[in-house]
C-alpha positions in Angstrom: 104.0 107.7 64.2 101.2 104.9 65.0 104.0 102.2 63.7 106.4 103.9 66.3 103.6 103.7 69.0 102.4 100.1 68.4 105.9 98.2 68.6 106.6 100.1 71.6 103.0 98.7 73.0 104.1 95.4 72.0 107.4 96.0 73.5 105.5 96.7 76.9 103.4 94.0 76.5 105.6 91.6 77.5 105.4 93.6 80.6 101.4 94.0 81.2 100.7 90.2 82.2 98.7 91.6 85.6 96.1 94.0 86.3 93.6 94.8 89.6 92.2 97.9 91.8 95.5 99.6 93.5 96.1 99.6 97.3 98.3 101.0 99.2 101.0 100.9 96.0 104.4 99.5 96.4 107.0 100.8 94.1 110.2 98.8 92.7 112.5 100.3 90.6 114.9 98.9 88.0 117.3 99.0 84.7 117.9 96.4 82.6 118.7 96.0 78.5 116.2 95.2 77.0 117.3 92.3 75.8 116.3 90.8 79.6 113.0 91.5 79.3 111.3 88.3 79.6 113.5 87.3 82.3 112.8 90.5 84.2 108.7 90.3 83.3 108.8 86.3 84.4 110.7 87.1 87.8 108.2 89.8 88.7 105.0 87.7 87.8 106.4 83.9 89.3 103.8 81.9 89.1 101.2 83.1 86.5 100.5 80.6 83.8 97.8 82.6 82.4 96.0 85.5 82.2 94.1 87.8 80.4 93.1 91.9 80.5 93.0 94.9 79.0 95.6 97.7 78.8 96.1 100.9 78.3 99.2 102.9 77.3 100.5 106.3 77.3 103.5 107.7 75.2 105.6 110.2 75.2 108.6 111.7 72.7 109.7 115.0 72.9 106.4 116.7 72.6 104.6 114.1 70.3 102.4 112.3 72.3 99.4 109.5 72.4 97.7 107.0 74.0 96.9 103.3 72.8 94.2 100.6 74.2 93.9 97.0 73.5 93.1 93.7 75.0 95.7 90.7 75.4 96.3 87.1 76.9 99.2 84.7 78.2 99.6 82.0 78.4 103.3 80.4 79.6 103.3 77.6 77.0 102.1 79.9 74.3 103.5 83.0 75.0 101.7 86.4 74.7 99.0 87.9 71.9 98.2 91.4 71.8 95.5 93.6 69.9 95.8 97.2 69.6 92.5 99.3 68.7 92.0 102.8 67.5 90.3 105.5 69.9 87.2 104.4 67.4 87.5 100.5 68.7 88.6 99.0 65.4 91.4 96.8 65.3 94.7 98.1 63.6 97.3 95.8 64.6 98.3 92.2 66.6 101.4 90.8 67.8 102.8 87.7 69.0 105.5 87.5 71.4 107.1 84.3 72.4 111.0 84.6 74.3 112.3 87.2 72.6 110.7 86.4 69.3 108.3 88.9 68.3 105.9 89.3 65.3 104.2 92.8 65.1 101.3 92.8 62.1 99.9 96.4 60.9 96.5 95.0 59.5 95.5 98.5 57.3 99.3 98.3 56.0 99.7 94.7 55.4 102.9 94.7 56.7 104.2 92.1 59.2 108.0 92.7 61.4 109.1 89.5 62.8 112.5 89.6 64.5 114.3 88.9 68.2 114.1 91.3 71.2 118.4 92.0 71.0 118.6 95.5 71.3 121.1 97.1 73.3 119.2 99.7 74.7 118.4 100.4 78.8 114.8 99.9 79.8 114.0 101.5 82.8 111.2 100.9 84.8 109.0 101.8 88.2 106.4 99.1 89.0 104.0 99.8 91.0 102.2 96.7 92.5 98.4 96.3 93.4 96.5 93.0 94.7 95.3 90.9 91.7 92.9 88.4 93.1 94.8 88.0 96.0 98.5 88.2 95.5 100.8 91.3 95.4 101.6 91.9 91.6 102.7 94.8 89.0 99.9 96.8 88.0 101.1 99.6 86.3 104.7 100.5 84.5 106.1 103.8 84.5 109.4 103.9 82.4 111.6 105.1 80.0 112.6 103.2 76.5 115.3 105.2 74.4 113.5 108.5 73.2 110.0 107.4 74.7 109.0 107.9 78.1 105.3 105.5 78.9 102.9 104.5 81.6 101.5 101.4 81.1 98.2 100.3 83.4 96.6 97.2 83.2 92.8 96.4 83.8 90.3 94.3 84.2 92.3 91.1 84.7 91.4 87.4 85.4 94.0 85.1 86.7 93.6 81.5 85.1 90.8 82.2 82.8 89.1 79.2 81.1 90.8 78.7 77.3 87.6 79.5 75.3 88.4 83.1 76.7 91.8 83.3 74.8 92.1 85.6 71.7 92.0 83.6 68.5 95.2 83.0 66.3 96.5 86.2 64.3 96.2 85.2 61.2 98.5 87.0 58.3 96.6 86.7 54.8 99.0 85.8 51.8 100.5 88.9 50.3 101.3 90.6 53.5 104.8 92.3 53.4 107.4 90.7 55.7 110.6 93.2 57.0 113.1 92.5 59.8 111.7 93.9 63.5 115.3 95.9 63.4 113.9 98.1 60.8 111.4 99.4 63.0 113.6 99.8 65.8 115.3 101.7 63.9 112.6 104.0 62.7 111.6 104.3 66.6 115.0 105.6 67.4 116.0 102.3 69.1 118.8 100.5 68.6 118.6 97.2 66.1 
């Protein structure tokens, strides 16, 4: 279950880049496969090279349920690095999302999925946008992925932080099990 919860954070994650207090909310809907989704996160966020924030998520499948925080930056040249805590603030997991290359790393498991964001499945989404230090951006996600129905909300952000605020490399120690990002997909009810 926390495998099937933490790739769908990191799916998301390409969609958290913003985060601020919410005023007067303006909602856009939208459906798109989810192979487009660093086209669709880049149109909605035009003009933010970096950032950095805190999320949190919650999930739903049928009537299994939870809810995930963690901490991430971007950077355009870079791409986007994620952690994921536990409810008791230790770290269980990092990815790495560049394109639509991702790199999902279970850190109690040893298990790394590295793979391409080519599903075929419809991501649906409602953002809901919110000032972020002056400009009119996505705050919060409400959406449907396959089986799983999230809200993602984004905190605590700071437009253009300075780069000794970025989260160090993930590093993966020798040893660490390597399987295709299909495989958990797959697993997650999502088409590979």
């Amino acid at each position: 279950m926390l495998r099937r919860v933490l790739v769908l954070v990191l799916l998301l994650s390409l969609l958290f880049p913003l985060s601020c207090s919410l005023r007067r909310p303006r909602l856009e809907e939208t459906c798109f496969p989810l192979s487009d989704l660093s086209r669709e996160v880049s149109r909605r966020y035009k003009g933010v090279q970096v950032m950095r924030g805190l999320y949190s998520l919650k999930l739903k499948r049928d009537r299994e349920g939870g809810l995930l925080r963690g901490e991430f930056y971007f950077d355009v040249s870079r791409g986007l690095r994620a952690r994921f805590y536990s409810p008791f603030a230790s770290r269980i997991a990092e990815a790495r999302v560049k394109g639509s290359e991702v790199e999902l790393y279970f850190l109690q498991e040893g298990v790394l999925y590295r793979g391409g964001l080519q599903g075929e499945d419809v991501l649906c989404l409602r953002f809901v946008y919110g000032e972020v230090e002056g400009r009119r951006l996505p705050v919060r996600l409400i959406g449907r992925l396959g089986p799983w129905d999230f809200e993602l909300r984004l905190k605590a952000l700071d437009l253009d932080p300075p780069p000794s605020t970025a989260l160090p490399p993930m590093r993966v120690p020798p040893g660490v099990i390597i399987l295709p990002l299909r495989d958990l997909l797959e697993v997650l009810g999502l088409r590979a």
